[in-house]
C-alpha positions in Angstrom: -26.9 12.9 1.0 -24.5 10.2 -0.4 -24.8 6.9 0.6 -21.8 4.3 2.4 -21.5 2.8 -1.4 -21.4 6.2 -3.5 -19.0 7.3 -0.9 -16.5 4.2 -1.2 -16.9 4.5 -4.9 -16.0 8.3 -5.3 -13.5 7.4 -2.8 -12.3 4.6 -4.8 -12.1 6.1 -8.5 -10.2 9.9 -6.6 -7.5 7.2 -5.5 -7.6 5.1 -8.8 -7.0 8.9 -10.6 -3.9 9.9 -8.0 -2.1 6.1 -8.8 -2.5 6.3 -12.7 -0.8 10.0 -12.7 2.2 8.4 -9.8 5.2 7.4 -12.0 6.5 3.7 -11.9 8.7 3.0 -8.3 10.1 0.1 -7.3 11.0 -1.0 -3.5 13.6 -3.1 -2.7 15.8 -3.9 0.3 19.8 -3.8 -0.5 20.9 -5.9 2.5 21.5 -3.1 4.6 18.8 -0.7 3.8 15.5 -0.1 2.1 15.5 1.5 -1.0 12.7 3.6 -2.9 13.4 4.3 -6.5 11.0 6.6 -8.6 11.6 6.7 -12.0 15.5 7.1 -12.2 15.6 8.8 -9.1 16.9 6.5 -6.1 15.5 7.3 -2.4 17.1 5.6 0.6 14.8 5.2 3.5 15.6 6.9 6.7 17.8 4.8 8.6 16.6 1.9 11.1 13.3 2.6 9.6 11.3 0.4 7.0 7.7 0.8 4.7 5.0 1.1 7.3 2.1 -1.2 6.0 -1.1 1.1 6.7 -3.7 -0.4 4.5 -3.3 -4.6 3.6 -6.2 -6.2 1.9 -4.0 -9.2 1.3 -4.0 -8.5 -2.7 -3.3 -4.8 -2.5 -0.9 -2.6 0.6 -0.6 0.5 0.9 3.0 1.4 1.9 4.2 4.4 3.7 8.1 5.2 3.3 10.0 7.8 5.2 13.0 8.8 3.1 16.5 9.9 4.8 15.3 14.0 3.7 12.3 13.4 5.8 9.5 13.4 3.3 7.5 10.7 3.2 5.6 8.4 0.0 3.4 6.6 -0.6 3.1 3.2 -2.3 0.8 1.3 -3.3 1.7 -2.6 -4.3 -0.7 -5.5 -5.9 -0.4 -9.2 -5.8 -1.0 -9.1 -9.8 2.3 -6.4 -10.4 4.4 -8.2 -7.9 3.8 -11.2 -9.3 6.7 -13.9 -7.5 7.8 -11.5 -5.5 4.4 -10.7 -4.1 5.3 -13.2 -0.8 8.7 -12.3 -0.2 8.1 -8.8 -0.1 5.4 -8.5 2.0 7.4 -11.1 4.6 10.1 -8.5 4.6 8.1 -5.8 5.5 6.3 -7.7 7.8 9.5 -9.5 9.5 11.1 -5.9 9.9 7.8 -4.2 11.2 7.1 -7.1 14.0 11.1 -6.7 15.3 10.6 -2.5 16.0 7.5 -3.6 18.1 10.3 -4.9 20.9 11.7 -1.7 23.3 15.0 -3.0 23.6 17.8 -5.3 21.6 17.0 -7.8 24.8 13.1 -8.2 23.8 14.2 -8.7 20.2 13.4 -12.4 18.8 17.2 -14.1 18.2 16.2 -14.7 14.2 
């Protein structure tokens, strides 16, 4: 029977595998929408939605993105690839996230 840490590990090195065979994206947000753009193909995200953080280790999320056809991706982001933008992005994803947890426009923060 495998242990907690051989576990993690296989766990760990299967992901490592899937993320070095995922071509390059990058994630940005337009001003209007959020935009998902795999190698030279550009993906808008489903409208009023935004990348679901699911994973956040503070160096490394895990981003799930729900395009406008439906399908959904995922991304994976580092503090070391982001570089400067590391802060900016994740307070964008964060900001947007915190204002779907109101019901109504009325429960919304006014920023």
């Amino acid at each position: 029977m495998l242990s907690g840490a051989a576990l993690a590990a296989a766990a760990g090195a299967a992901i490592g595998w899937y993320l070095s065979k995922t071509p390059l994206a990058w994630l940005a947000w337009t001003g209007g929408e959020w935009q998902l753009r795999i190698g030279d193909a550009a993906l808008n995200l489903a409208p009023g939605t935004a990348p679901q953080p699911m994973v956040d280790c503070n160096g490394f999320v895990l981003l799930r993105l729900r395009t406008s056809a439906g399908k959904h991706h995922w991304l994976a982001l580092t503090r070391s690839v982001a570089g400067a933008a590391w802060h900016p992005l994740r307070a964008a994803v964060y900001s947007f996230v915190s204002q779907q947890r109101f019901r109504s426009p009325a429960e919304r923060p006014p920023f």
